[in-house]
C-alpha angles and dihedrals in degrees: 000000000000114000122214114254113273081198099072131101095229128090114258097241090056093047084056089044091044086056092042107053083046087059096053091042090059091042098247094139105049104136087043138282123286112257122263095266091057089051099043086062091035091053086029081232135126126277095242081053089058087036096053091043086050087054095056091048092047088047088052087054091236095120139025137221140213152157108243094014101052114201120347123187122240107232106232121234121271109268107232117245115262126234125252103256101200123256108356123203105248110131099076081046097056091042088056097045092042083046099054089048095059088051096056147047127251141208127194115216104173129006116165137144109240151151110297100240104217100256088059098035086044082057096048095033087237106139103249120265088045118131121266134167106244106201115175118187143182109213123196151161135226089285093055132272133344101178157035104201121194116182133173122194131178104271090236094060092048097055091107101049141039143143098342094042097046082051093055104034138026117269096247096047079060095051088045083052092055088052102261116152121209132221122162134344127195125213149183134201124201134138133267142188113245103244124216088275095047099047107066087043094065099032098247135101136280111272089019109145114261127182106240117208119191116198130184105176116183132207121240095284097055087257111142111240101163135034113189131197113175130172105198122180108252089222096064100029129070125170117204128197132187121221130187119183109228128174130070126315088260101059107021104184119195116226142183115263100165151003142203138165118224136210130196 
């Protein structure tokens, strides 16, 4: 069991509601939540502390509670699919993230070919329930770990690697190999609390602050071929962008240049 931290600033049923609407935005409940009794030993908190954190998800409507049916989870709403925008500038950011994992190892924990639940077949446009390989790794350097990767790929494009290559080269090297050729990918970056999986994994506490990066990279015919969901330790990962202002003097834009991905 992995307690939350004590040092946060940050009360401790917040900490438990943080981890857990992470959680349901990644899909992990779909079949429901555990019940409060499951969680308290899970957090190592009280009951009225679970309690409290399941209010604030049922008040966000993100939840739902009831004697007899216990918690159901409240499906989200479909995203809506983003538009081509030209030309983006990948290729600096492969070349960062191939490079990085050159430059680290790498452990696998988990690679298995599965079920796409929706929220992963609705982010590679795959009808749910259709195979895809699930790999999740812990990358690090000499001074312990940086990452907790979670990928999903379509299961046809991952018939030529598995477990021992995802240990030896990164992931997108391995798609390139199976003749894969990539085009764009789109990605967000947020922060999120380390839950009580995540945690151990990475070597901090539970509810420590993590940067959360989302990636959705298509091939070169705008078909998605990876979806990324990676948790890295703020204190050994940096990611740097370039930015240059164009247009008039009237209306001076700032734009990315350039991109790189730090360790440290």
């Amino acid at each position: 069991m992995r307690r939350v931290s004590p040092r946060l600033p940050v009360p401790k049923y917040h900490q438990v509601y943080l981890v857990l609407r992470q959680q349901l935005d990644e899909g992990r409940y779909a079949g429901g939540l555990p019940g409060e009794l499951a969680l308290t030993r899970e957090f190592g908190v009280a009951r009225v502390t679970v309690r409290r954190a399941l209010e604030q998800l049922a008040a966000e409507g993100l939840i739902t509670r009831s004697p007899g049916r216990g918690t159901v989870v409240v499906p989200p709403p479909a995203a809506p699919v983003a538009a081509p925008s030209g030309q983006g500038q990948l290729t600096g950011l492969l070349e960062n993230i191939v490079s990085m994992g050159l430059r680290t190892s790498v452990r696998v924990i988990d690679c298995q070919v599965l079920p796409a639940p929706e929220a992963v077949a609705r982010q590679l446009a795959i009808e749910t329930g259709a195979p895809v390989q699930k790999a999740v790794r812990v990358r690090a350097t000499r001074d312990g770990p940086i990452s907790h990767i979670t990928t999903h790929v379509p299961a046809p494009l991952a018939r030529r690697f598995g477990r021992r290559e995802l240990a030896r080269k990164p992931l997108l090297l391995l798609l390139e190999e199976s003749g894969v050729v990539i085009g764009r990918a789109v990605q967000s970056i947020s922060a999120r609390l380390a839950d009580a999986v995540v945690a151990p994994l990475l070597d901090v506490a539970v509810g420590s602050p993590l940067l959360a990066v989302s990636r959705l990279v298509r091939d070169a015919d705008e078909r998605p071929v990876q979806w990324l969901q990676g948790l890295y330790r703020p204190d050994r990962y940096q990611y740097e962008m370039q930015l240059s202002r164009i247009g008039d003097i009237d209306a001076k834009l700032w734009v990315s240049t350039g991109l790189a991905e730090r360790i440290h």
